[in-house]
C-alpha positions in Angstrom: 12.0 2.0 -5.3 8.8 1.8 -7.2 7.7 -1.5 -4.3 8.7 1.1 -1.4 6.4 3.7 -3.0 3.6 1.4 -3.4 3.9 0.6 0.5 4.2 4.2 1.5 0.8 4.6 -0.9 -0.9 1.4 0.4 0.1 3.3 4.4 -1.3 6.1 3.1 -4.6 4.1 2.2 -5.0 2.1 5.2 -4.5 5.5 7.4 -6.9 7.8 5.0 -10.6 5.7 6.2 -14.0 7.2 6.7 -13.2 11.2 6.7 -9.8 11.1 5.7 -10.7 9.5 2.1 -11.0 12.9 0.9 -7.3 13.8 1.7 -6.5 10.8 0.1 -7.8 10.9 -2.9 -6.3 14.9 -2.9 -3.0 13.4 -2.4 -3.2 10.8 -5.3 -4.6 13.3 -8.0 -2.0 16.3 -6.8 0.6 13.2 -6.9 -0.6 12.1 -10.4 -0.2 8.6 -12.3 3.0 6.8 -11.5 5.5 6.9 -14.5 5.8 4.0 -16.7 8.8 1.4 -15.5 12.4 2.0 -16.7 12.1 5.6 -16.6 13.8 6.6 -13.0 13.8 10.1 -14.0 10.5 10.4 -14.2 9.9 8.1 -11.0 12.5 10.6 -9.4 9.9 13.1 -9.5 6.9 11.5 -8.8 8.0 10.4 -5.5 9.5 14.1 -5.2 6.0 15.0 -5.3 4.0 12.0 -3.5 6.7 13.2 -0.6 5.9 16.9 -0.6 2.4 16.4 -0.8 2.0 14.2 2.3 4.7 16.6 4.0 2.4 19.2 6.1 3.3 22.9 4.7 4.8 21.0 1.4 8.6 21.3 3.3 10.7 24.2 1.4 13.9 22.9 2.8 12.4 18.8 1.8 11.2 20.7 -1.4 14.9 22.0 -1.6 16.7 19.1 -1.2 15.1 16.5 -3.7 14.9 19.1 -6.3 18.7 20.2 -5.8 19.8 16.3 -5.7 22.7 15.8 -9.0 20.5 13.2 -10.8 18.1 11.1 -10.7 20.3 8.4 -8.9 21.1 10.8 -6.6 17.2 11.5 -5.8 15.9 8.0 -5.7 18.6 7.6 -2.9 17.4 10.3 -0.7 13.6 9.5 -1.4 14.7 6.0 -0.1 15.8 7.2 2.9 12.7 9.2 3.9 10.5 6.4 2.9 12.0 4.0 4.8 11.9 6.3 7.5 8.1 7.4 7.3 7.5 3.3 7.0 9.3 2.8 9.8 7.4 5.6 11.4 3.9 3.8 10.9 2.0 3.1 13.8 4.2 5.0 16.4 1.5 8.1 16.7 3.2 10.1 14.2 1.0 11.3 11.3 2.5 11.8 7.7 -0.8 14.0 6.7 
């Protein structure tokens, strides 16, 4: 999970040149440091918020979702998904800012 963040991030930073570095560095201090390794609670929520913060209107029902998932298990799954899914969405004129 913590790999698939990292290549949403590095996305982010390819996307975010020239004008757009101020929305990225916006995103990364609203996001905050990436927990330590081992805790997937704490990951859990960090990619909760790296999602809702490059989500335009920060989603209510995305916001909704990841914080009504059971656990943490249970979050890191569904955070997969729309990863995957905004990576796979690169490059195909979509914008995730």
């Amino acid at each position: 999970m913590e790999t698939l963040a990292d290549s949403f991030l590095d996305g982010v930073r390819a996307f975010c040149t020239g004008r757009r570095m101020g929305r990225l560095a916006d995103l990364l201090e609203r996001t905050g440091d990436k927990p330590p390794r081992g805790n997937a609670e704490a990951l859990s929520f960090w990619v909760a918020r790296l999602l809702l913060v490059s989500t335009p209107d920060n989603d209510q029902s995305l916001r909704g979702a990841l914080l009504c998932a059971e656990d943490a298990a249970a979050r890191l799954r569904q955070e997969k998904a729309l990863l995957e899914a905004r990576l796979d969405g690169a490059g195909t004129g979509c914008s995730i800012m």
